[in-house]
C-alpha positions in Angstrom: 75.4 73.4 96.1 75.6 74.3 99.4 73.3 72.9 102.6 74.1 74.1 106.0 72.0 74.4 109.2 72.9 76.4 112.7 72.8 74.6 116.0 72.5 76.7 119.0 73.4 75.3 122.7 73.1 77.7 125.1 74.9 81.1 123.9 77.6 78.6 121.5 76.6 78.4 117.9 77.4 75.7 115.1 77.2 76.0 111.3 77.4 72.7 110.3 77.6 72.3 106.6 78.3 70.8 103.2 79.3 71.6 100.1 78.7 69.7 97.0 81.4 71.2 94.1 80.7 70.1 90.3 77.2 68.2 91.2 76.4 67.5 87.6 79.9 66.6 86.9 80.3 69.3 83.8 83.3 69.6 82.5 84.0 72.5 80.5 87.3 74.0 79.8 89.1 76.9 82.6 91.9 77.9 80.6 92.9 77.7 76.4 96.4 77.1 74.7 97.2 80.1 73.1 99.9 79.5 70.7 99.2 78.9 66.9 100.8 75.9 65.8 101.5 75.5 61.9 103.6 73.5 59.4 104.6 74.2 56.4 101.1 72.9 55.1 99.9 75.9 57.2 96.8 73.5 58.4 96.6 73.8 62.3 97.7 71.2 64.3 95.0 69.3 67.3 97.4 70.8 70.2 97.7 74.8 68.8 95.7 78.0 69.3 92.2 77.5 71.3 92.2 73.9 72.2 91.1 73.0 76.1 94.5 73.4 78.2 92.4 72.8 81.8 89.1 71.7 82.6 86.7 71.9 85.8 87.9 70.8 88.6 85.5 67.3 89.4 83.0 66.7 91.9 84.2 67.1 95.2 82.7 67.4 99.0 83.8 69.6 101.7 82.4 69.4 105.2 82.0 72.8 107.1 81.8 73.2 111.2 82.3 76.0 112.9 81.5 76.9 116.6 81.0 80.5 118.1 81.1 80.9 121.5 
């Protein structure tokens, strides 16, 4: 989510802004592990093929100015 808003003095001009990253705080996985890991019972183990190696990053603000002039 992003709110900004532009400030004019004279012939200068501000964005001021800010950005909300991850508002609702989801968290689903970026990236995958994608090696098959088996044993001789050939049952897959919890860290092998297709388990979550990264998630989203988490929430997260960054403030925005900028002046034109």
């Amino acid at each position: 989510m992003r709110i900004a808003k532009v400030v004019r003095y004279g012939r200068a001009r501000a964005n001021v802004g800010v950005d909300l990253n991850n508002l609702l705080n989801t968290n689903y996985a970026t990236g995958f592990a994608t090696t098959y890991i088996y044993n001789t019972d050939n049952r897959p183990r919890p860290s092998g093929w297709g388990t979550p190696a990264s998630i989203y990053n988490p929430r997260f603000v960054r403030l925005n100015f900028t002046v034109n002039f």
